[in-house]
Structures are given as structure tokens and as C-alpha cells.
FINUDO-624944 format. One line per 10 residues: their letters; for each residue x, y, z of C-alpha. Coordinates in pm, 1 decimal, always signed. Layout:
A	X:Y:Z  ...
***
This chain:
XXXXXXXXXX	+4970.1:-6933.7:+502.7  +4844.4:-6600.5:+421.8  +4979.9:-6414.3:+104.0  +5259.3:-6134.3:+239.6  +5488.9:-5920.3:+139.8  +5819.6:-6096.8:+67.7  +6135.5:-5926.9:+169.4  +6470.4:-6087.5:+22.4  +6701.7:-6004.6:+293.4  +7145.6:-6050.3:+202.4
XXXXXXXXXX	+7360.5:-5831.5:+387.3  +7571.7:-5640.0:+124.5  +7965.9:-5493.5:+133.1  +7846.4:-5129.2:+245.9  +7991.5:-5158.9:+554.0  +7698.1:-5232.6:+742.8  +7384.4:-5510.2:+697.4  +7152.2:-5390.8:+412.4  +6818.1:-5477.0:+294.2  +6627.9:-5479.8:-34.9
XXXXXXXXXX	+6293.3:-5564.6:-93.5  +6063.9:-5695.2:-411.9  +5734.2:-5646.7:-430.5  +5567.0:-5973.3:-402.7  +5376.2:-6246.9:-269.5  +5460.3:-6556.7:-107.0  +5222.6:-6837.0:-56.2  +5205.2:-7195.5:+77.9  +5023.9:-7460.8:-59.8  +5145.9:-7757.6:+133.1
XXXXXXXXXX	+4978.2:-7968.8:+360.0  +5255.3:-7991.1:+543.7  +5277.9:-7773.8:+876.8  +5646.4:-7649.7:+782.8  +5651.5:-7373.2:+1008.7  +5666.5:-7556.5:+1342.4  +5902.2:-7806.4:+1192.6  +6108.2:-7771.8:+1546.6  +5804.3:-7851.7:+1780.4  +5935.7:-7649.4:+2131.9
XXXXXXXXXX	+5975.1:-7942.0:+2377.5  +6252.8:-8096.4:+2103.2  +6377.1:-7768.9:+2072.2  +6442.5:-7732.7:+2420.6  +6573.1:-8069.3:+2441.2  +6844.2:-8033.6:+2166.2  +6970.7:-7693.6:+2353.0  +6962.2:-7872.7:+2690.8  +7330.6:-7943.3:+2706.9  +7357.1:-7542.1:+2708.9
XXXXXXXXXX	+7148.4:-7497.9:+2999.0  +7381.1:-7184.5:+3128.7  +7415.8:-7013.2:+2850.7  +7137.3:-6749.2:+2831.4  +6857.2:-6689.2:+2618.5  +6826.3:-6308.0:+2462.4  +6679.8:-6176.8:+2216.4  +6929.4:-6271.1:+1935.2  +7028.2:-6445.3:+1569.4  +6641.9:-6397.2:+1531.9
XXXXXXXXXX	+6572.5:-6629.2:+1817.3  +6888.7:-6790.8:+1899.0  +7144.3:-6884.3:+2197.0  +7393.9:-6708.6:+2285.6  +7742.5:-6906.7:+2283.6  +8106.9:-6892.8:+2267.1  +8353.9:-6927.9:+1980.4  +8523.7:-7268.4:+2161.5  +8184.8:-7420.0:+2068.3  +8181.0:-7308.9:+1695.3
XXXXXXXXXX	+8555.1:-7258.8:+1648.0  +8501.8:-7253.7:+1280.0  +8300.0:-6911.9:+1252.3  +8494.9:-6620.1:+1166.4  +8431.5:-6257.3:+1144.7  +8431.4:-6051.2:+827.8  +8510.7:-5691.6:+903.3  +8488.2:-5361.8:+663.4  +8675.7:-5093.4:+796.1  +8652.9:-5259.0:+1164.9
XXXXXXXXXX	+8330.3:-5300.0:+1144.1  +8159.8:-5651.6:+1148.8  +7915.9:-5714.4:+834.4  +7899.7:-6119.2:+727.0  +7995.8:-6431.2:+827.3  +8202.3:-6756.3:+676.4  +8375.6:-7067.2:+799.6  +8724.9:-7160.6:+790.7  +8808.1:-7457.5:+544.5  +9202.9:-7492.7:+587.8
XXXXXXXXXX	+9495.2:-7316.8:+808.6  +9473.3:-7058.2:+502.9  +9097.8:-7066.0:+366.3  +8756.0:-6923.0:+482.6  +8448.5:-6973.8:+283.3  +8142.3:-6712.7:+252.4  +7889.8:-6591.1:+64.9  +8001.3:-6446.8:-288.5  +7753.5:-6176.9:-251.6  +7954.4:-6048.2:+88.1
XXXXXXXXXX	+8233.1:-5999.9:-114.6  +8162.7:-5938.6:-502.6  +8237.3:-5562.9:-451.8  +8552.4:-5582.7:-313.8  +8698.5:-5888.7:-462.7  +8980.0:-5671.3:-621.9  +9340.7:-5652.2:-485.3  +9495.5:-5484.7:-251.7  +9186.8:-5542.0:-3.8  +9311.6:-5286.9:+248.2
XXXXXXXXXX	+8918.0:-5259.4:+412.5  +8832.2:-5608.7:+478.1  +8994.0:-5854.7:+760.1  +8894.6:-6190.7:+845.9  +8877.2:-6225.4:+1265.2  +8898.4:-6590.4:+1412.2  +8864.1:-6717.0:+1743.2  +8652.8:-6448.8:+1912.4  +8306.5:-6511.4:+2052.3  +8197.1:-6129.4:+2000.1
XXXXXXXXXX	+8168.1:-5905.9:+1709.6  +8403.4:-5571.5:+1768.5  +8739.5:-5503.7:+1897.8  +9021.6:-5647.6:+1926.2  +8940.8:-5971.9:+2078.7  +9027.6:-6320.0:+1816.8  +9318.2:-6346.1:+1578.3  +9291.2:-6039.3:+1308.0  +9399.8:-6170.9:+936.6  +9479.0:-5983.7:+625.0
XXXXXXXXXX	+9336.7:-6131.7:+266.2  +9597.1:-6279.6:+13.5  +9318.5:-6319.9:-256.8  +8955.4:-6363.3:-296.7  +8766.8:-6571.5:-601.0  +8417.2:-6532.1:-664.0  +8223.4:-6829.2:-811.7  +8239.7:-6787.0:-1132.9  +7864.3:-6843.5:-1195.9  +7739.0:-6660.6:-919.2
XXXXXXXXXX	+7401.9:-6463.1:-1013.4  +7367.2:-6155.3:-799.9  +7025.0:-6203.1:-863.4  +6645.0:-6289.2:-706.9  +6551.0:-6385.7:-1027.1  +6776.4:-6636.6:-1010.6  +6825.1:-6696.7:-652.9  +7162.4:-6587.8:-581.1  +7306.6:-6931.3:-786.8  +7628.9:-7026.4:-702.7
XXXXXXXXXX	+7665.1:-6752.0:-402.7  +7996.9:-6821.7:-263.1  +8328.4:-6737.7:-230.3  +8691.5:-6884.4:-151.4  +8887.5:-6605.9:+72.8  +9290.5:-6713.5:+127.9  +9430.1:-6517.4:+399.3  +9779.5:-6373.2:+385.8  +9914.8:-6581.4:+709.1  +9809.4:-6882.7:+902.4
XXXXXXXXXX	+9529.2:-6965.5:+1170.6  +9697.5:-7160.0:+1387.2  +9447.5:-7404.7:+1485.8  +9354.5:-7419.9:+1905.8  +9029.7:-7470.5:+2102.8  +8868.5:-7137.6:+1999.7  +8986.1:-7185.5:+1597.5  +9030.0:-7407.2:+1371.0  +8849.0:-7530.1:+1030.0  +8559.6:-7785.9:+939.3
XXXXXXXXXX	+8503.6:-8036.8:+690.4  +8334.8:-8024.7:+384.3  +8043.3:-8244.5:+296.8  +8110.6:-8594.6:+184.8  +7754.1:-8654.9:+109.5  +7442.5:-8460.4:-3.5  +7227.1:-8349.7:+291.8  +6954.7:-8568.2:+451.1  +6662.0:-8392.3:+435.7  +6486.7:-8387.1:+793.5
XXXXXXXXXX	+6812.1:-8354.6:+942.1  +6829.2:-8087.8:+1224.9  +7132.6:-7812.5:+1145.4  +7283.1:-7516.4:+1317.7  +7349.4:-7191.8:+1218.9  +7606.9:-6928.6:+1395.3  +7654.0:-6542.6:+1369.8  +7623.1:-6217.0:+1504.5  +7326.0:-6080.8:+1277.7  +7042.7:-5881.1:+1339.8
XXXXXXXXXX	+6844.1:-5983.4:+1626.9  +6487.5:-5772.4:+1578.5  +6410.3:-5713.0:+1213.4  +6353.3:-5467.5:+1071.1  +6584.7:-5326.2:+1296.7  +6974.6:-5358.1:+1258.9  +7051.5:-5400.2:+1614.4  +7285.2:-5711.0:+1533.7  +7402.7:-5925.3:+1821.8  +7752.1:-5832.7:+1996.8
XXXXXXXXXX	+7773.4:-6213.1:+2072.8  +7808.2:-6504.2:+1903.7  +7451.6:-6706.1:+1904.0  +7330.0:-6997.3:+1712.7  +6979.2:-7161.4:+1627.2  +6843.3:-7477.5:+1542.4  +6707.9:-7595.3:+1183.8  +6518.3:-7831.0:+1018.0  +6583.3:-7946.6:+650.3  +6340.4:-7928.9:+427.7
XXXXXXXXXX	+6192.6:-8103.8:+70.3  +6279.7:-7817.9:-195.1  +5959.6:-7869.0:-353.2  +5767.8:-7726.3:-8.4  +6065.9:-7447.1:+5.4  +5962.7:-7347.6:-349.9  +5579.8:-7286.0:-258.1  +5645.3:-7100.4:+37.8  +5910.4:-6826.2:-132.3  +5688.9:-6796.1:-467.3
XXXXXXXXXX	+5725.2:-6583.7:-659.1  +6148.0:-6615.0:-639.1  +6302.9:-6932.3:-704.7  +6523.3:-7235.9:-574.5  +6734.8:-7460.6:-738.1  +6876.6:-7774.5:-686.7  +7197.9:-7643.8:-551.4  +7065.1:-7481.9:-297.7  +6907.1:-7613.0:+83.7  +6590.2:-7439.2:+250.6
XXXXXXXXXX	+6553.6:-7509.5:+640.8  +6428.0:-7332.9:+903.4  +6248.9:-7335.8:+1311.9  +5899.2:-7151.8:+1304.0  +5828.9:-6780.5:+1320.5  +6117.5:-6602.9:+1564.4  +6381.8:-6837.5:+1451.1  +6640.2:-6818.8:+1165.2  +6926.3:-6568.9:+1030.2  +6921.2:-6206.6:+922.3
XXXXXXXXXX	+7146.0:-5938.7:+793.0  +7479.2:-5986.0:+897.8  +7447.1:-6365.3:+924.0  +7487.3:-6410.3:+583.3  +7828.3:-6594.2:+437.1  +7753.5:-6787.8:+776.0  +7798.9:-7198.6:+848.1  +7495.9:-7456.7:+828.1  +7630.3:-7762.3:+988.6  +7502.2:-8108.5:+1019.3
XXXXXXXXXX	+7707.4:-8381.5:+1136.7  +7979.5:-8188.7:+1222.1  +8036.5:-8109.3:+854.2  +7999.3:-7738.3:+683.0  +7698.6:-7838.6:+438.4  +7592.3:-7495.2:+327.9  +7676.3:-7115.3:+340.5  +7396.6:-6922.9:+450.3  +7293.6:-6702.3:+146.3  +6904.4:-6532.3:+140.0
XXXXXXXXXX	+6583.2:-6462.0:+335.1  +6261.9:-6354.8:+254.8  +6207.3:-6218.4:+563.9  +6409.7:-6265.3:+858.0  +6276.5:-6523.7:+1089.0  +5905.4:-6476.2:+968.1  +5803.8:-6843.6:+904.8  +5988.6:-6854.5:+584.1  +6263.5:-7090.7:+469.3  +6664.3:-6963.1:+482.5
XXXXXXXXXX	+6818.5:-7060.4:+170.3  +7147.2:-7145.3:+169.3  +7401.7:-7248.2:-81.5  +7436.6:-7654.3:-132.6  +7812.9:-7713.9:-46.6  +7823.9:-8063.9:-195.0  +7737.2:-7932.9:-541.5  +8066.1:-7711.3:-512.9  +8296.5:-7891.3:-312.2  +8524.1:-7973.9:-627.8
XXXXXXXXX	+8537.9:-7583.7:-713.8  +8594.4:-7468.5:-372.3  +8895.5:-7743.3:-303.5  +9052.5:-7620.4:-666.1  +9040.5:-7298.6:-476.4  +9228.6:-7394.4:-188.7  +9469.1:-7594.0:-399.9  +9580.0:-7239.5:-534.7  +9790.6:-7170.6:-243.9
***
């Protein structure tokens, strides 16, 4: 791979996706052929049980779908306005990323709702939920030099989602990840970057696990550690701005919380936050209410 410019991409609580850059270089030294980890005819066979739905341009380079598929994605919303992504975890409890949140983690929370059980991004569609309380991690480190450690959060609403076909939580990991493994992601990010023309619809993508040690080559000069999961497609495919605080599942279990980019969907690794490392913290979280 060719030395670039590396772009770490989070969406931040402005009310809109954000991006900041670093000046950098990012460089692979693997033998390994990581960026067409998917190869196109499995690729086409693993979405061939969605044969209707249709193909636009999208999560970078995802499906579009409907919430009854992914009933576990919700909707974080600033002032109406979607901006991040999480999962719900109980009838009261929605995990994200800590770095959607860190600015307005502070009581009463009058600007952010949490929207479950709608397929698209805006109005009034889904259930619309006040917050009761957010807690940060603790450790998080709102920082690339550090690579966003510990980048979640535990969000308690103030009523109930009652749990149907188009809502309703999934589990936690029981087991560190496999890697290999093929994932999805879900969201309504960005669909061309560097543009912010995020997706009205829900869409997901396919992902491929992959050995930290060949993650850590590609995003040089930032870092990953061992609490953290790199996957990704090939160039065209992953998340962006606005995806982030988003699901990675695997085996119909939440294993990770999509967290940081470097860029969006250019043949770089998504890193998201290990949930197996923090399952422990986030259940003494839930255990609150």
C-alpha cells in the first residue's frame, strides 16, 4: 500500500457528523492482501438472502435495510437531528460510543433523544425516548494518541422500549471474537466521503475480522490496543461519520461499538471498541437502574 494521508474520522456531539484530521502516514507492510478480505462473489453470496432490497450508494458501500432486520439499532438525535448510532442492551439501556456523548453527559439532557424501531433517520417515525442518565467510561481517552481507549458509553433511558419485531435489545459477548469471522455493521452515516450526505435509510455492510498486528501496520502512525477489533471489506466498504456509537455483530451477539476511521471506506481498517473487555463495566451500568 502506498503511504497516504490518514484521516481519523469520529462523528462528534455538534449536532451534525464532524471530521478531524492528523497529518500523517499510513503504511502496510503485510504480506497479507487485507484489503480484499471480502472477495465479491462471497460478498454477494452472504447478501443473497436480501436480493430485493436495493443497492445505493450508502454506509460507504452498504445495503439498504429495514429496522425489523436490525431491531437493535437506535437513533441518537441532537436537537432532532440524527448524529451517532448505539444498540440497545436491556428494556432501559443503549450502548454507544463515549466520544458521541462526552459533551453532553451532564443532566438534564434536554437536546439528545434516543429513537428505536425506525428504519430511517428523521421524523417522527420509531419510538422517541428521553435519557434518565448517561456514564462515560471512566478511562475513556478522547484521544488518537491513544486510540480513543475505552470509547463507550452506558445511556439509561427515562421509560421502557417495549420490545416487538422492529425493537428490542441484543446480547453481549460471551466470548472474545474469532478473528476471520465475517460481522455486520448498521447506520445511517455518510455515504460519499468527504461529503456529509449521510443515508436517510438504514443500511448495513459486511466485515471481515482481522489479526491486530496487520490492523496496527496499516493505521501507523496511530495506535491499537488490545481492547479494541479492526475489520473491514476493501476500498468502498465500511462506516463513516454518523455511524459511529454503531453495532458490530457476529453471531448474533453485539461484539463491538463502532468507534474510529482513518478514512472512511478507503482500504483501511474500522476500529471498534472490544465489548468483551468491558462487558463487566457496562452490566454494573445497567445494574444501576
Amino acid at each position: 500500500m502506498k503511504s497516504t494521508a490518514a484521516t481519523i474520522v469520529v462523528a462528534l456531539v455538534v449536532g451534525c457528523s464532524f471530521a478531524f484530521s492528523c497529518a500523517a502516514a499510513a503504511a502496510a507492510n503485510s504480506d497479507e492482501d487485507v484489503t480484499t478480505v471480502i472477495p465479491k462473489e462471497e460478498e454477494e453470496s452472504a447478501f443473497s438472502s436480501n436480493k430485493t432490497v436495493p443497492t445505493v450508494d450508502r454506509i460507504i458501500g452498504g445495503t439498504q435495510t429495514t429496522i425489523d432486520k436490525y431491531p437493535y439499532q437506535v437513533s441518537l438525535r441532537r436537537s432532532g437531528d440524527h448524529y451517532c448510532g448505539g444498540a440497545i442492551i436491556s428494556p432501559w439501556h443503549v450502548l454507544t460510543a463515549a466520544h458521541c456523548i462526552v459533551k453532553i453527559a451532564h443532566p438534564p439532557y434536554r437536546d439528545i433523544t434516543v429513537v428505536t424501531g425506525s428504519s430511517v433517520s428523521y421524523g417522527n417515525w420509531g419510538e422517541r425516548h428521553r435519557v434518565r442518565r448517561i456514564v462515560v467510561h471512566p478511562n475513556y481517552a478522547a484521544d488518537e494518541k491513544t486510540s480513543f481507549a475505552n470509547d463507550l458509553a452506558v445511556i439509561t433511558i427515562a421509560d421502557t422500549i417495549r420490545y416487538n419485531q422492529y425493537q428490542r435489545k441484543i446480547e453481549l459477548p460471551s466470548r472474545d471474537v474469532t478473528i476471520g469471522d465475517v460481522a455486520t455493521i448498521t447506520g445511517w452515516g455518510v455515504r460519499k466521503y468527504p461529503s456529509y450526505d449521510a443515508s436517510p435509510n438504514l443500511e448495513f455492510a459486511l466485515q471481515r475480522l482481522i489479526p491486530l498486528e496487520t490492523c496496527a501496520k496499516m493505521v501507523k502512525p496511530y495506535v491499537i490496543n488490545n481492547q479494541q477489533i479492526c475489520a473491514l471489506n476493501r476500498k468502498g466498504i465500511g462506516a463513516c461519520s454518523g455511524d459511529s456509537g454503531g453495532p458490530l455483530v457476529a453471531h448474533n451477539r453485539l461484539i463491538g461499538v463502532i468507534s474510529w476511521i482513518i478514512p472512511c471506506a478507503e482500504g483501511y481498517p474500522d476500529i471498534y471498541s472490544n465489548l468483551i473487555y468491558h462487558v463487566d463495566w457496562i452490566r454494573s451500568q445497567m445494574s444501576r437502574f
